[in-house]
C-alpha positions in Angstrom: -18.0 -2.0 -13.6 -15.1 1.1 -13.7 -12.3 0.4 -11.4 -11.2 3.4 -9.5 -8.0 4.1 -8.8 -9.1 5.0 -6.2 -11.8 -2.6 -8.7 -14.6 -5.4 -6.1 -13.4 -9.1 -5.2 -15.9 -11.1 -3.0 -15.4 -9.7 0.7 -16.0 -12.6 3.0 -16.9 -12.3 6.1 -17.5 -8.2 5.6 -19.9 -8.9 2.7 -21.8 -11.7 4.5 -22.5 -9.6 7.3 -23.8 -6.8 5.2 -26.2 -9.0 3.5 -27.2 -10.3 6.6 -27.8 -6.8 8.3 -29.7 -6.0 5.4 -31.7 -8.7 5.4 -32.1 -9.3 9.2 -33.4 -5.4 9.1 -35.4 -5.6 6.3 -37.2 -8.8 7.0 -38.1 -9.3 10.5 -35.1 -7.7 12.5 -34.5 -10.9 14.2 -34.5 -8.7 17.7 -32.8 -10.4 20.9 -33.4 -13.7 18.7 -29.9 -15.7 18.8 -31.3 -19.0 18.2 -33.1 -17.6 15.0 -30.3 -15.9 13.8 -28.2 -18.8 13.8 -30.6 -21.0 11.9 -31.0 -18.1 9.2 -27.2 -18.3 8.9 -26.6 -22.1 8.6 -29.8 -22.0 6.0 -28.4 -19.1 3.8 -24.7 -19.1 4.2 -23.4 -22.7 5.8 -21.5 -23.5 8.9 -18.7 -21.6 7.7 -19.9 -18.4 8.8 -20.8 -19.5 12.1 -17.2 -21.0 12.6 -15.7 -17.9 11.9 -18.1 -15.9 13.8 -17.2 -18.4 17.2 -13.0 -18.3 16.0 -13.4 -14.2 15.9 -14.9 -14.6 19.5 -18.0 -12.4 19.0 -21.7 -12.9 18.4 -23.7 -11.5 15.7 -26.7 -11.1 18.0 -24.9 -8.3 19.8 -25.6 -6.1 17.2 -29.6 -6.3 18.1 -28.7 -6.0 22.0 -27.2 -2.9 21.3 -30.1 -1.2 18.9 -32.8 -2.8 21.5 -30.8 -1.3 24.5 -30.7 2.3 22.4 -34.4 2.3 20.9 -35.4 0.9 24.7 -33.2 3.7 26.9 -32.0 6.6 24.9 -33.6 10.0 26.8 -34.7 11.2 22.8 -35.9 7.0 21.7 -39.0 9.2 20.4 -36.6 10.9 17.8 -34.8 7.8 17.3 -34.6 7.1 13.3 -34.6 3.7 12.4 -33.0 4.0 8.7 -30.2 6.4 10.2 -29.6 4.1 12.8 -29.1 1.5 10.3 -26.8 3.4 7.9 -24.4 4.3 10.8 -24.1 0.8 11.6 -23.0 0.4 8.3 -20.7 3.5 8.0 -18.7 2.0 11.3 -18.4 -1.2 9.9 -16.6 0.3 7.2 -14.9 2.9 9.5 -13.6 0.1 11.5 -11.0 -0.9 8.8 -9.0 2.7 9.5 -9.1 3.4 5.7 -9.7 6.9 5.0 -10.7 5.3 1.2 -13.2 2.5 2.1 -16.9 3.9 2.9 -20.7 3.0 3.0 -22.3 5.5 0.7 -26.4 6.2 1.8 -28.5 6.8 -1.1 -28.5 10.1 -1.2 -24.2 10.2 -0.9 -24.3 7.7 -3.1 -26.5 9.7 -5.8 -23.7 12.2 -5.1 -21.0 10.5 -5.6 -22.2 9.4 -9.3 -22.8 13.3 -10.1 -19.1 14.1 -9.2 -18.1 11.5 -11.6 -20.1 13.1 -14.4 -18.9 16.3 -13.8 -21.8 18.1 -12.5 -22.5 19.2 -9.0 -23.3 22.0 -5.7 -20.6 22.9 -3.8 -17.1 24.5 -3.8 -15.4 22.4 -6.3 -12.7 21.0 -4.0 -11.7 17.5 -3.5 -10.4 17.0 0.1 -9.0 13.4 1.8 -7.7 12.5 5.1 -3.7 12.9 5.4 -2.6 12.2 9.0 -6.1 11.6 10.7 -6.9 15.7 9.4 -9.3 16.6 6.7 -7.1 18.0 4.1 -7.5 19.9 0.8 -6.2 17.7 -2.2 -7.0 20.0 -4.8 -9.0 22.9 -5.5 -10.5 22.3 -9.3 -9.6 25.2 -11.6 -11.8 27.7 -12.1 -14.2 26.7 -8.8 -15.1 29.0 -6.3 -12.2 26.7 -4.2 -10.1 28.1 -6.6 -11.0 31.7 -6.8 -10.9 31.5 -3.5 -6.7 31.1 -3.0 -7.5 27.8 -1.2 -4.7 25.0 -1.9 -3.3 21.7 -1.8 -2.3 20.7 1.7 -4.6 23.4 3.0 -5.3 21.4 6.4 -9.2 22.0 7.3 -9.6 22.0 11.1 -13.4 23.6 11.2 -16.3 23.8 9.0 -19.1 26.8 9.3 -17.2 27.1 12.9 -17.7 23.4 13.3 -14.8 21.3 14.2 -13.8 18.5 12.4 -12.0 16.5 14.1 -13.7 12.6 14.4 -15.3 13.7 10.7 -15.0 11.4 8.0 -14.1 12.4 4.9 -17.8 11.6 3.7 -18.8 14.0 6.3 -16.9 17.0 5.6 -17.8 16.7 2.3 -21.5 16.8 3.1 -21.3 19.8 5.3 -19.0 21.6 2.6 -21.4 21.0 -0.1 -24.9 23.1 -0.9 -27.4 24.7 -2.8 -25.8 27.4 -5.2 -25.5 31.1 -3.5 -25.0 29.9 0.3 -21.6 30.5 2.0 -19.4 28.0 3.8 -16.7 29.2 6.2 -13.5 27.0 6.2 -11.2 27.4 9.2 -7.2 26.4 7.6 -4.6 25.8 8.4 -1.4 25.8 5.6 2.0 25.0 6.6 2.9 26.7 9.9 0.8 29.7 9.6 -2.0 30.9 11.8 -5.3 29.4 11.1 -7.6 31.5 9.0 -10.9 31.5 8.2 -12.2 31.4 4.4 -15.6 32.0 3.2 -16.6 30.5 0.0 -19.8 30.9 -2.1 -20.8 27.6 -3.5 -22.1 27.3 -7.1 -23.0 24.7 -9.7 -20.0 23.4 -10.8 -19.6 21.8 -14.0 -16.6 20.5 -14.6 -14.9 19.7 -18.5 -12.0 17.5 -17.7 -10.0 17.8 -20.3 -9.3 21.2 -21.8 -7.0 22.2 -24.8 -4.3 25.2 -26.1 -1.9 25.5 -28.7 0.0 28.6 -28.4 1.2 30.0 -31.0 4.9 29.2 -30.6 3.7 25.3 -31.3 3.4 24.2 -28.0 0.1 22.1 -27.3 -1.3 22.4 -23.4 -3.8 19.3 -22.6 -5.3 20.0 -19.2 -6.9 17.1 -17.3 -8.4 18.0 -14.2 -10.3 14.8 -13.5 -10.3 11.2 -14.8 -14.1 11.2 -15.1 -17.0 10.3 -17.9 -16.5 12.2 -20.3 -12.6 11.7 -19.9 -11.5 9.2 -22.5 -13.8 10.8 -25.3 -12.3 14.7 -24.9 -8.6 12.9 -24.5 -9.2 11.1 -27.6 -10.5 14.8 -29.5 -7.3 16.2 -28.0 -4.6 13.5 -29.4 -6.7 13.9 -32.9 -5.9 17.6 -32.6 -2.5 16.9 -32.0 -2.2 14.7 -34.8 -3.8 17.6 -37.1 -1.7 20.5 -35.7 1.7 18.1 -35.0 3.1 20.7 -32.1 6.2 21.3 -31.3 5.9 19.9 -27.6 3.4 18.9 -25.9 2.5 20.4 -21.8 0.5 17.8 -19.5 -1.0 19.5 -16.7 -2.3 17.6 -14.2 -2.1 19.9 -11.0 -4.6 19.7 -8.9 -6.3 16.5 -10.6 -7.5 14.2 -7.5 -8.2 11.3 -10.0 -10.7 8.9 -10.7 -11.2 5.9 -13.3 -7.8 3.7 -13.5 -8.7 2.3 -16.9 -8.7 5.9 -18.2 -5.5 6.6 -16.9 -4.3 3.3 -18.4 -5.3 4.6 -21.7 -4.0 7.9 -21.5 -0.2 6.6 -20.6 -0.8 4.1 -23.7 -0.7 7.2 -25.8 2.8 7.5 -25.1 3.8 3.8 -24.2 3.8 1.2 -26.6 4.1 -1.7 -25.0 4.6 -2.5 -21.0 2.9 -2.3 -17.9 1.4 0.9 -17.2 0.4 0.2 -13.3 0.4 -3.3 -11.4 -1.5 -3.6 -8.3 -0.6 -6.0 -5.2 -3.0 -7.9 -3.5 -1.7 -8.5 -0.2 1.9 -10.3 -0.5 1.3 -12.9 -2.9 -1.1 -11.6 -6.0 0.0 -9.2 -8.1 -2.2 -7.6 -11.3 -0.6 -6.1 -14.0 -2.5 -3.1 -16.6 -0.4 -3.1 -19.6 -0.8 -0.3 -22.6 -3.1 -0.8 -25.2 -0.2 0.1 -27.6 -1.7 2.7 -29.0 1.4 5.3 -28.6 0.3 8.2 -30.6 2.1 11.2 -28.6 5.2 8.6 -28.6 7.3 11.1 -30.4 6.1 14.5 -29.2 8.5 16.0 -26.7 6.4 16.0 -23.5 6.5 17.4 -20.0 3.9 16.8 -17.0 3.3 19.2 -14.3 2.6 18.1 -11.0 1.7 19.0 -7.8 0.3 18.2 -4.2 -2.9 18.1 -5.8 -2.1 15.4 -8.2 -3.6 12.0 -6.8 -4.5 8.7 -7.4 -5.1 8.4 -11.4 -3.0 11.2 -12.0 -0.3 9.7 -10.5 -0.5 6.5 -11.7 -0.1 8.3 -15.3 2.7 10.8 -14.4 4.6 7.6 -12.7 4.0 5.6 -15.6 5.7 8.3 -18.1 8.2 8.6 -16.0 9.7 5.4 -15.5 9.2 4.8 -19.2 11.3 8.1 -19.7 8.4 9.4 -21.9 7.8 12.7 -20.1 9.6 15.5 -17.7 7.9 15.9 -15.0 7.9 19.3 -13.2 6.8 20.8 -10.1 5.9 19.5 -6.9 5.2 16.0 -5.0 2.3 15.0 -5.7 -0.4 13.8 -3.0 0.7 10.1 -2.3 -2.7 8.2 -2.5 -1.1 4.5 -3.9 -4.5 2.5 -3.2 -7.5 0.9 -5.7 -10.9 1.2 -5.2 -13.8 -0.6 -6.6 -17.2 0.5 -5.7 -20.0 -2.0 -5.6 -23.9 -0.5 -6.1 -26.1 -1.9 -3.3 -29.7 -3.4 -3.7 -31.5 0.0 -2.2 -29.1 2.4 -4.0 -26.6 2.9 -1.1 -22.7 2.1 -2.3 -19.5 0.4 -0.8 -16.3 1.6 -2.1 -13.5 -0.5 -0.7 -9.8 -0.4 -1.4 -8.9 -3.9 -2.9 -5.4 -3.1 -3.5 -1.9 -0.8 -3.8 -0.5 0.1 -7.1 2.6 0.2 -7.9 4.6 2.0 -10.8 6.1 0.4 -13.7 9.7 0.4 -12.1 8.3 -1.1 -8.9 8.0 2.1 -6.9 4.9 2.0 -3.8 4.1 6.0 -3.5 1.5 5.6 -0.9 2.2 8.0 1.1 4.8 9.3 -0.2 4.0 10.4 -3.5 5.7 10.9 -6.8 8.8 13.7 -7.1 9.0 15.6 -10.1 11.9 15.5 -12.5 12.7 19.3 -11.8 11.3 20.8 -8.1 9.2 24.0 -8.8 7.2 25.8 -6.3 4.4 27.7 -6.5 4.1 30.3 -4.1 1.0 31.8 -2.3 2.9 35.1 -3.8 2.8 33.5 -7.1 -0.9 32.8 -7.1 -1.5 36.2 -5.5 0.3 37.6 -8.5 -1.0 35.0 -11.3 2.1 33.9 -11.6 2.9 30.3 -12.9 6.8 29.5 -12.9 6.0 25.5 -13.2 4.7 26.4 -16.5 7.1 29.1 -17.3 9.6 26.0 -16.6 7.8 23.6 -18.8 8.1 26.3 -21.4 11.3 26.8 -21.6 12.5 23.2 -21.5 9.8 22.2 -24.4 11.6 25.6 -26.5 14.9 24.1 -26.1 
């Protein structure tokens, strides 16, 4: 199984109860049945479970109370669908943690959520989170229709096709942003302390390369990673081979705008650079701690290298910009980057649905936490709306002229 950086330990008590619901629904439904469900318990799981469900001070058989009560009285029980029912029991149980990053996946999302990670879906080509309880714009993917049209980082997204979206989760938004090639979606911003505007984008198939490649002519080599996908390790590996061929002057790491993805990729992408060490450790709880260490591999070790950054630069891509950074490997340029310090590990249920639950926070080399708070570049660099309305790129023109030094 891939760990995301955005891994999956046994879940107690969480994982028990799923099985259960599952079952219980699947099987018989066990409706207004207490004494039944008890006895299905003790059978399958032990006394345990039944301790802990009396210590907690609640009773499983609510649950059925409440679907009989809303299949029995709702004024629309006729429209009432059972498997949606279900599945938003499940989304709440995983809402109920207040972590933006763990989520029940349905099928279909879940089916979704597999294409994104093989770099081929409908929509915008945006990937958005939750900062501060508001659905918010982590990075627009180069090239996208996001992209084309000036949306950004930080862009805070209060409505959706004139929807609101406050109360959405981020599963949600994404579901109404996405759709079939040629349709329009209208998001309502807000960036900074401007006005809210609106911004209609036309979605296409997007297709997204993660790693691209460039070596200018003044022997500087540019390796863009925009996602730490499928295909990820394989075009990283082509690129390091190049390098090895063409031996550049300096080497230019863009992540901007990269919202992450597998941690063992970014592992192996820092190990080109560090030889030995722990690229990443992650703390479970207070008392575990995990550490990733580099596969020694070191083959850019020697090539003057700097990494741009920005507020779109999450999860994975933090993990490798902190790691060359507190091995003094790389200079890293531009903007704090998004914050997101927790793992995720996503575990493939029995009817094709998904949980992804955070396990862990990671932690940088030298011990730094950035949850929240990000990673700050080497050398500050912003990039303007002017800049983009201009093509402008001064983070790179920075990069530049440290790497011709």
């Amino acid at each position: 199984m891939n760990i995301f950086a955005t891994n999956f330990k046994k879940s107690g008590l969480i994982a028990i109860f799923l099985i259960l619901l599952l079952g219980a629904f699947w099987f018989g439904r066990y409706v207004g049945r207490a004494s039944q469900l008890a006895d299905d318990l003790s059978l399958n799981y032990g006394t345990d479970v039944l301790a802990d469900e009396q210590a907690a001070g609640f009773d499983l058989s609510l649950y059925w109370e409440v679907w009989d009560a809303l299949k029995r009285d709702h004024v629309e029980k006729n429209k009432i669908d059972d498997k949606a029912m279900f599945y938003g029991s499940l989304k709440g149980l995983a809402a109920s943690l207040d972590d933006p990053y763990t989520t029940f996946m349905t099928p279909e999302e879940s089916q979704e959520f597999t294409a994104d990670l093989a770099g081929t879906f409908e929509g915008i080509g945006a990937e958005i989170g939750m900062r501060q309880e508001v659905i918010t714009v982590i990075a627009p993917l180069d090239g996208t229709p996001a992209h084309k049209s000036g949306l950004l980082a930080g862009d805070q997204i209060y409505a959706i096709d004139n929807e609101s979206t406050i109360g959405l989760t981020v599963d949600e938004a994404v579901k109404k942003i996405r759709g079939p090639k040629g349709t329009d979606v209208i998001l309502t911003i807000i960036r900074g302390q401007e006005k809210p505007r609106d911004i209609t984008i036309t979605r296409e198939v997007i297709v997204i390369k993660s790693v691209t490649t460039e070596l200018r002519s003044d022997g500087i080599y540019i390796i863009k990673v925009s996602n730490f996908n499928d295909d990820t390790l394989e075009l990283f590996n082509q690129a390091v081979n190049t390098a090895l061929l063409k031996n550049p002057q300096g080497i230019i790491l863009d992540l901007r705008n990269n919202p992450g993805g597998y941690l063992d990729t970014a592992v192996a992408l820092a190990s080109e650079w560090i030889d030995a060490g722990p690229v990443v450790a992650e703390q479970f709880g207070e008392n575990k701690r995990e550490e990733y260490p580099s596969n020694g591999r070191a083959r850019l070790e020697n090539y003057p290298t700097v990494v741009l950054i920005n507020g779109g630069s999450a999860s994975a891509s933090e993990i490798l910009a902190g790691a060359l950074r507190d091995y003094k490997k790389a200079t890293l340029i531009g903007e704090t980057t998004f914050g997101k310090g927790s793992v995720q590990t996503l575990r493939n249920l029995s009817d094709g649905s998904a949980l992804k639950i955070t396990i862990a926070k990671w932690l940088t080399p030298a011990g730094d936490f950035i949850n929240d708070k990000g990673i700050e570049p080497n050398i500050k660099v912003e990039m303007t709306q002017e800049d983009f309305d201009k093509d402008r790129d001064p983070q790179f023109d920075k990069a530049l002229e440290i790497l011709q030094k």
